[in-house]
N, C-alpha and C positions, 0 to 999 in steps of 0.2 A: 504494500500500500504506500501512496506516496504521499507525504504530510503536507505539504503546501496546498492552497486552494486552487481550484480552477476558476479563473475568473469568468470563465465562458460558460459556464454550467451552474446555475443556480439553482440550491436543493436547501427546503426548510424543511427535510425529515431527520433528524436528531439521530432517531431510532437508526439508522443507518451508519453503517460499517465507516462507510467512506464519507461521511459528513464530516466538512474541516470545522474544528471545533470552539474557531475563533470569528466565524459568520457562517452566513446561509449559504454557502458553497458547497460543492464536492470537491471532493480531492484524486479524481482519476482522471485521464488523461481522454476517455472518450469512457459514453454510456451507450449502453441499447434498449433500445424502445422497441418495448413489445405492445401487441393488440391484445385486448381479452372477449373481440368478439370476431366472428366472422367477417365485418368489413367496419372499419374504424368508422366513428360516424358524430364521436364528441369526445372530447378529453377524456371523460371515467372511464369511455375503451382500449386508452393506452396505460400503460405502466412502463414503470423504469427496469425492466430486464437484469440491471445492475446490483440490485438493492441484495445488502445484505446485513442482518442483525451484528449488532456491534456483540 
């Protein structure tokens, strides 16, 4: 995991492995965005693919 934030990637979930823990950043160098329906059609149908429990 790389400690510094992404300035490009803006994440306010805490609960999150990769949340820099000095602002609302992540701290990986690229995320993946998955869908959780058949055809993405509003936000709640994507998710951060990346997420992991701290």
């Amino acid at each position: 995991m790389k400690d510094k934030r992404n300035d490009s990637i803006e994440c306010t979930v805490n609960e999150c492995r990769y949340h820099s823990k000095d602002a609302d950043y992540c701290t990986l160098n690229k995320i993946r965005v998955v869908k959780n329906d058949i055809m993405a059609e509003s936000q709640e149908s994507t998710d951060c693919g990346s997420f992991e429990m701290k």
